[in-house]
C-alpha positions as CSV (number, residue, x, y, z in Angstrom):
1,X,10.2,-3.2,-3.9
2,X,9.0,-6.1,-6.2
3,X,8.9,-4.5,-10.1
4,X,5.9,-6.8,-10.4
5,X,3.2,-4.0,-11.1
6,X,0.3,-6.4,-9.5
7,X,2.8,-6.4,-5.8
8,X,3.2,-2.6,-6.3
9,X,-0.6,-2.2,-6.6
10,X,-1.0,-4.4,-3.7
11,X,0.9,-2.7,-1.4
12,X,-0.5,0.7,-2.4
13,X,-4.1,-0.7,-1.5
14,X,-2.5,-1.8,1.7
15,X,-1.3,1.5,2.4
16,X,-4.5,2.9,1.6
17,X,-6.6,0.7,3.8
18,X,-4.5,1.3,7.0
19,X,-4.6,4.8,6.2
20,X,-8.4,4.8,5.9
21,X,-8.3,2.3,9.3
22,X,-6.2,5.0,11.3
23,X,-8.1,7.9,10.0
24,X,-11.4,6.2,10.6
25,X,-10.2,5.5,14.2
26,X,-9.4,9.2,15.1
27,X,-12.8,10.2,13.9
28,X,-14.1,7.7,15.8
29,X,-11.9,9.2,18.9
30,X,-13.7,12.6,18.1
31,X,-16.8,11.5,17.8
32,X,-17.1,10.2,21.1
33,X,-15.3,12.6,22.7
34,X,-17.5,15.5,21.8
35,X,-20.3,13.0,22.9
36,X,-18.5,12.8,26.5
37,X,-18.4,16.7,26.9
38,X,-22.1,17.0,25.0
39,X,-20.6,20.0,22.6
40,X,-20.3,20.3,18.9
41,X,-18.6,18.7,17.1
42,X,-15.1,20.2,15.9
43,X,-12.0,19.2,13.8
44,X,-9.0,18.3,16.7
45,X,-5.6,20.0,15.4
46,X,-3.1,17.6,13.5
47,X,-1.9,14.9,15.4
48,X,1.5,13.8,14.9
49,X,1.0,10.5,16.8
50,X,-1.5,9.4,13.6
51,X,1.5,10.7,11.5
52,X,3.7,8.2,13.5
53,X,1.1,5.8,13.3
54,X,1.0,5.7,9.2
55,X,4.6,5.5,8.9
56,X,4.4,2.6,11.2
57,X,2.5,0.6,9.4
58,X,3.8,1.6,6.2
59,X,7.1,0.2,7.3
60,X,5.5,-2.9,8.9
61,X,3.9,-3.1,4.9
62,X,7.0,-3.5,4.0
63,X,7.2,0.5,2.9
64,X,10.2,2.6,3.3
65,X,11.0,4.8,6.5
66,X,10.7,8.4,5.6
67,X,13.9,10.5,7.0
């Protein structure tokens, strides 16, 4: 990574926002959901395809694959 403080910031705002997008999607997902089935609302488990997701797109950022 650049040693340019203003690109590191950058990217970590980056990283944010598509975290934020992908979180904001899944709620979205449960929202609608527990609409379909007209039941309350409840918090779905950990999915580890939104963990996928966020490394995804913090490698397509330009972010480092965690091993």
């Amino acid at each position: 990574m650049d040693r340019d403080p203003r690109a590191k910031e950058l990217y970590n705002l980056k990283l944010a926002l598509a975290t934020f997008v992908l979180q904001l999607d899944a709620f979205e997902a449960r929202l609608k959901s527990a609409a379909q089935n007209n039941g309350p609302f409840h918090s779905a488990p950990p999915d580890i395809r939104l963990a996928n997701k966020l490394v995804s797109a913090s490698v397509a950022l330009g972010g480092v694959a965690l091993r």
